[in-house]
N, C-alpha and C positions, 0 to 999 in steps of 0.2 A: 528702579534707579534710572530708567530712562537712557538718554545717550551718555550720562558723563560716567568719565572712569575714573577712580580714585587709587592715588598710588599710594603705601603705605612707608614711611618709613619710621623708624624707631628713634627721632634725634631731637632734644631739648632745646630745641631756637625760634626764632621767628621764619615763618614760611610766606613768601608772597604768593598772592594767590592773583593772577591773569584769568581772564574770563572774557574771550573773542566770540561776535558771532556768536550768541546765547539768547534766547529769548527771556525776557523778566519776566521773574515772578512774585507777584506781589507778597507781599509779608506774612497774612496770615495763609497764603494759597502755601506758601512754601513749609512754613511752622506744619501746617495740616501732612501735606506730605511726607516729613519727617516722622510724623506720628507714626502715621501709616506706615512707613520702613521699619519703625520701633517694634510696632503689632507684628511685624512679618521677621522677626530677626531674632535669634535666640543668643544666650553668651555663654560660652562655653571654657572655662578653664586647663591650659594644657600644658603639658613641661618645658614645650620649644616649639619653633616654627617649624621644626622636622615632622611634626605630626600633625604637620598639612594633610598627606596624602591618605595617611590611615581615617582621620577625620573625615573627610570630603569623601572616603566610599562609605563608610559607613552613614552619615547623614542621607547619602543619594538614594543609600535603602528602606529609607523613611518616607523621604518626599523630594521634590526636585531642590537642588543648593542654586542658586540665582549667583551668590557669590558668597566670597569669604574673605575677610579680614582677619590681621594679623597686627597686634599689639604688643607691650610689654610695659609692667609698671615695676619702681623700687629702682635699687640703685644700678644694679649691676647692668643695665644697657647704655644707662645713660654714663657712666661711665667709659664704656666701652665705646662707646661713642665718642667721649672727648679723648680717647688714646688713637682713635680713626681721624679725627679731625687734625690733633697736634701732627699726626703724620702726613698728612694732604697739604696741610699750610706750611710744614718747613724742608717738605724734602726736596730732592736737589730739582726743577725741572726742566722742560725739554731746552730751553733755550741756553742754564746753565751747563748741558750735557753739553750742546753744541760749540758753546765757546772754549771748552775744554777740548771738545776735539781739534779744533781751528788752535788750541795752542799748543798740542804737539804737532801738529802738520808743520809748525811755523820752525820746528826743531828739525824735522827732517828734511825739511828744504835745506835747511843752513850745510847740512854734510851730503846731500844726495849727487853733487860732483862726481864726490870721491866714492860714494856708498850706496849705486842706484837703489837699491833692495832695503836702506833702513828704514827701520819701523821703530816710531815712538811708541810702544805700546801703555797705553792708559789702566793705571792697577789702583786697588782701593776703593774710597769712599765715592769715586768718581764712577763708577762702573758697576760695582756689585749691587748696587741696589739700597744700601743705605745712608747715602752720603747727604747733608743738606745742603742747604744754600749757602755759598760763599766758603764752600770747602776746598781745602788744599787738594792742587793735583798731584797724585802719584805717576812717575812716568820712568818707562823704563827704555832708554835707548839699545837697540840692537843693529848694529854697523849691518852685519849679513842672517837675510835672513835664513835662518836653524833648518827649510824642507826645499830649499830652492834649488839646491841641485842634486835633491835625490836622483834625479835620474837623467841626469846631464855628466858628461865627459870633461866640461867646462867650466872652471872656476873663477869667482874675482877674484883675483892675487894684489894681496898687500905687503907690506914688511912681515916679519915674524918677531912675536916679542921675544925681548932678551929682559934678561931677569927675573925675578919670583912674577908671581901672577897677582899680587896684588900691589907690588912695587906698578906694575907697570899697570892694574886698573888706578892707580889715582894718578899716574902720569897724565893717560887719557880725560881723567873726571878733569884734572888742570887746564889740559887743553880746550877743553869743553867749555868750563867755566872762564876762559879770556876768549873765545869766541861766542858767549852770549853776552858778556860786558862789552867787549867791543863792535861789533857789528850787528846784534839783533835787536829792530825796533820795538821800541817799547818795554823790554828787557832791563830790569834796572836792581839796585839792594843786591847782587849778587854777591854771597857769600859758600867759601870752598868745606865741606867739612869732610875730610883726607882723611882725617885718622880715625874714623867711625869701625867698625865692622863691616858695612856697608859705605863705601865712602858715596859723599852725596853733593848735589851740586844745588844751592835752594837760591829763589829768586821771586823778583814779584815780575808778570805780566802787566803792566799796566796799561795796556789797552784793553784786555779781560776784565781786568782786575782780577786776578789768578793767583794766588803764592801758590808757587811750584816747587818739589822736591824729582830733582834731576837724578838716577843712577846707570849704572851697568851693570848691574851683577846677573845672576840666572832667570830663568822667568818663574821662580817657583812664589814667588809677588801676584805674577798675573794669575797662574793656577789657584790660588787661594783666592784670590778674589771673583773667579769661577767659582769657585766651592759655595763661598759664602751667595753668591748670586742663585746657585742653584737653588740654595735650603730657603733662599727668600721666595721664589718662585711655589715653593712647593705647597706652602700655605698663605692665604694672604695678611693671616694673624702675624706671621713672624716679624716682620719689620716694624708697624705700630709700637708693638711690644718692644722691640730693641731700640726705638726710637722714644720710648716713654720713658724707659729705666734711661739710656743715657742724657736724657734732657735731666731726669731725678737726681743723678749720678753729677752732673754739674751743678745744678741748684743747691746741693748741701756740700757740696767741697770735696766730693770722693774724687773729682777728674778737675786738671789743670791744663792750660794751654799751652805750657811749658814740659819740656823733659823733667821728669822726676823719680822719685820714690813711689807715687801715684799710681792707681789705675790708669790704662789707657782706653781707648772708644774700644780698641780692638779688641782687650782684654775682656770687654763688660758682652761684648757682643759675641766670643766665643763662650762665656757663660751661661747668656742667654738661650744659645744652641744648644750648650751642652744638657740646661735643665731642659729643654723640648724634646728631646732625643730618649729622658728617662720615661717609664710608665707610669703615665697619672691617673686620672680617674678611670679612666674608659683605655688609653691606649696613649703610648707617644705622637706625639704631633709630628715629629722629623724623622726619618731612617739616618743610621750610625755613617760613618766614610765607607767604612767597610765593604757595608750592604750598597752601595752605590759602586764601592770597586768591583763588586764582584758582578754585578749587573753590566760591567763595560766591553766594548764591544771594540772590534779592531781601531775603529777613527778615535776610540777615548785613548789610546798609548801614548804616554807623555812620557818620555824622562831627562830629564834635564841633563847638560854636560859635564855636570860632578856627580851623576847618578843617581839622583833625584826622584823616585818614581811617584810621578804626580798622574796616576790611570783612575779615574772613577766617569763611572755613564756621568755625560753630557745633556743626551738628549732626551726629556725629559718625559717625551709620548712617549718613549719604550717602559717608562715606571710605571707598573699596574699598583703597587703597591700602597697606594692613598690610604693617610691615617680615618681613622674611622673618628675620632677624637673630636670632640662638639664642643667643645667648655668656652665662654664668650673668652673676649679680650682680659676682663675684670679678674676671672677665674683665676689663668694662668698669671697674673699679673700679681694678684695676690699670692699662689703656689709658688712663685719665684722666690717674692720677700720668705717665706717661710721657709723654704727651701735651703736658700743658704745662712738663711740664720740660724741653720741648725748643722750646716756641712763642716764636718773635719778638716779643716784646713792644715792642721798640727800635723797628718800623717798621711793624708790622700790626697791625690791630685786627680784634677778633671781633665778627661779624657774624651774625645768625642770619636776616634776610631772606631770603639769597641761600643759606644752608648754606656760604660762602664766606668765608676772611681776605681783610681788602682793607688797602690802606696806609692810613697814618693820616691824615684829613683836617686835623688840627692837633696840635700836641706833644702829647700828656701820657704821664708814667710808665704807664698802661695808660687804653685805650680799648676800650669796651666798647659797641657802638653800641644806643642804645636803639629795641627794637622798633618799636616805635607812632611816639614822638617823633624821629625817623629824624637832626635836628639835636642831640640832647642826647648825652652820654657818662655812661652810667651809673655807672664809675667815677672819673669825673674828679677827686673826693677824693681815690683814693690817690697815696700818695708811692712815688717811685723807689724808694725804701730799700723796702719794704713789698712793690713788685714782685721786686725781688730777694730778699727773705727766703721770697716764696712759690715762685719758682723753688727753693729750698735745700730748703723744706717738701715738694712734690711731688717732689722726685729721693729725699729720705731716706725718705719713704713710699714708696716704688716702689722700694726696696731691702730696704726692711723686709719688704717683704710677700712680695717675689721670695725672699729667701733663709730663711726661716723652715723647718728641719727639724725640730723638738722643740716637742710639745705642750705648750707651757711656763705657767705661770699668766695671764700678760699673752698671748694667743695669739690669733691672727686678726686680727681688727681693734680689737682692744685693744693690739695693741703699736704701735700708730698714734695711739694717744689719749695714751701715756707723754706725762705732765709733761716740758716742755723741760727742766728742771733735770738730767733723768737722759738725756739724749742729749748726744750726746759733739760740741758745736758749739766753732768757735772764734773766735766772736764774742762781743761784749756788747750786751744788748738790754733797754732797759727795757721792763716790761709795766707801766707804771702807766697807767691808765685816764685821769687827770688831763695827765700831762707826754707830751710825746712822746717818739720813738723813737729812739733813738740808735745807733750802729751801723758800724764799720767793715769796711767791703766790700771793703776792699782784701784785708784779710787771706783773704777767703773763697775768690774767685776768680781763676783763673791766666787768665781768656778776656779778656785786655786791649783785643781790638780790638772784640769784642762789648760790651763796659763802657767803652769810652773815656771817655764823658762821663764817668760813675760815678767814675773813676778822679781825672779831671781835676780835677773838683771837691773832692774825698776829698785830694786834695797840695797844690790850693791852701790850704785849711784847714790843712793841717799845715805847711805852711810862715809862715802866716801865725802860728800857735801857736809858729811856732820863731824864730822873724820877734821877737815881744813879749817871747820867755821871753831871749832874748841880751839885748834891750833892758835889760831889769829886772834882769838877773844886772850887767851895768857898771853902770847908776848905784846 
């Protein structure tokens, strides 16, 4: 092989090849050489690249290994490979991170007068690691900061609020929001929403070009977006993967840009955790909250100022506990779609505390137990119908992707992004962002004991439709 080294990698594109400072070699001198590498090279068939090492000792006890190469043919790399690339080309990067941080600094200037110690802290899609380009910032204002005078005699002194406590949080969100309409550049579209549960202050940056959603509530926003940053770290499969399903999850209509009935990013992405977290082939790709609180160490103690206890290890040298779990991108990507297209939704809810489904502590079309906030249901917004449509979404992706023999234009995980229009359904579904979703279920499914409800409700309406229409045909 002389001086050049060849790097291998496993990906279905065009490669440029540079070639500095090399001596030529004529046509047939190089063809001849090749041979000659041919005669000296054996091929050897093996499960995975993991079995470099066992390989390469045992060949050394034959004869000397010069080198080794590592290939793979069929679908499942190349795949896995266009779920690495979607995630390299659209995730957020360093220069979107920094303008996001330059657009909460721009907030804390505006109050550090009066509040030397606050801190816009940045939560979400901006921070954990899964956010893309041209994502909303999440920001969470704090007037004083929460450890500053642990061990000071010395306080800032402000007024003391009068009134309930969330009377007086959207007093402040008011004040907030006529001081970024009025005095901060570039600040603009500001809009108040006061009577949220969270009330929120939303606005566009336009010198960023930023939509920002403004609060003050607790920081158990920022801890959860910890959380989720750590489980990305922990493997580098996890984000492609939550980045492939929720590009999927937009392409056929399951996620809206609007508040809805709908799935949300967050919803699709504590799912995705929560199916890495069960045992698959070989073993779970992620550890439960649990297993990570109980690994925490005195600087992990968080608890928020309504009691909140947000404690799990932080730091992630101290985790010996690395999944042993090998399975490519493709693998788990397919064991997802199957996964819930076969999950109880009618009586269990997901769970990522425990790594465990538990029954559902109260009705909803889907229950999604929130990490931190351990009484909230992440998805409690969606609608039954919505649950059903994504049961229909993961079984036809998990066929698509199983039965695909011909490298066809739409191929790999593009034939999972195909517009609903050109998939062969036998329902009707509005996608208007505005109206809701409408939809008959009857027609879809034959599991009538599993949809009872579904069902029930789905003929009283038709009956009541047939009920009005006799009525108005006699008079």
């Amino acid at each position: 092989m002389g001086e050049y080294d060849f790097i291998h990698k496993t990906v279905c594109k065009k490669t440029d090849v540079v070639l500095q400072n090399h001596k030529f070699t004529p046509f047939l001198e190089r063809i001849n050489l090749r041979r000659a590498e041919a005669r000296r090279s054996i091929l050897i068939q093996v499960q995975s690249e993991q079995s470099y090492r066992e390989l390469h000792t045992y060949c050394s006890s034959v004869g000397t290994v010069k080198h080794m190469f590592h290939y793979t043919t069929g679908i499942e790399p190349m795949v896995s490979e266009q779920m690495k690339e979607l995630h390299s080309i659209t995730k957020l990067n360093d220069v979107g991170i920094r303008l996001r941080y330059l657009t909460a600094r721009q907030i804390e200037n505006a109050v550090s007068g009066m509040f030397p110690s606050a801190c816009a802290y940045p939560f979400g899609s901006s921070v954990n690691g899964y956010g893309k380009m041209s994502c909303d910032l999440d920001l969470l204002l704090r007037l004083i900061d929460d450890k500053e005078n642990d061990d000071s005699r010395l306080i800032f002194h402000c007024k003391a609020a009068s009134g309930s406590e969330r009377t007086m949080s959207q007093r402040h969100m008011e004040v907030m929001g006529d001081l970024i309409h009025l005095f901060l550049p570039g600040c603009a579209q500001v809009r108040r929403i006061l009577q949220a549960r969270v009330p929120i202050i939303k606005y566009h940056q336009q010198l960023t070009d930023i939509e920002c959603d403004l609060s003050m509530a607790n920081m158990s926003g920022v801890h959860m977006s910890d959380f989720l940053y750590i489980m990305g770290e922990l493997d580098d499969r996890v984000r492609p993967l939550v980045f492939t399903i929720r590009k999927w999850a937009k392409e056929v209509g399951l996620t809206n840009s609007s508040p809805g009935r709908w799935l949300t990013n967050f919803s699709l992405t504590l799912l995705v955790l929560a199916f890495l977290q069960k045992p698959l082939r070989s073993s779970p790709v992620l550890p439960s909250l649990n297993t990570l609180a109980k690994l925490a160490g005195p600087n992990d103690n968080y608890v928020t100022e309504d009691g909140l206890n947000c404690t799990f290890l932080r730091d992630l040298n101290k985790f010996n506990n690395k999944s042993i779990n090998t399975e490519s991108l493709e693998s788990l990507l397919c064991e997802f779609f199957e996964y819930y297209s076969q999950f109880d939704f009618s009586s269990k809810a997901v769970c990522l505390n425990e790594a465990v489904t538990i029954t559902k502590p109260e009705f909803s079309a889907m229950y999604i137990v929130n990490p931190l906030e351990r009484g909230l249901n992440v998805s409690k917004n969606v609608s039954l119908e919505e649950v059903e449509r994504f049961r229909v979404e993961v079984k036809n992706a998990a066929w698509t992707l199983e039965s695909q023999e011909n490298k066809e234009t739409n191929w790999g995980i593009l034939s999972i992004f195909e517009n609903r229009k050109n998939l062969n359904y036998n329902f009707n579904v509005s996608l208007s962002e505005k109206q809701g979703r409408l939809m008959e279920v009857s027609s879809l499914f034959e599991e009538e004991k599993e949809n009872e409800v579904v069902f029930k409700n789905i003929n009283l309406k038709q009956e009541i439709a047939s009920i009005k229409k006799n009525t108005q045909e006699k008079n």
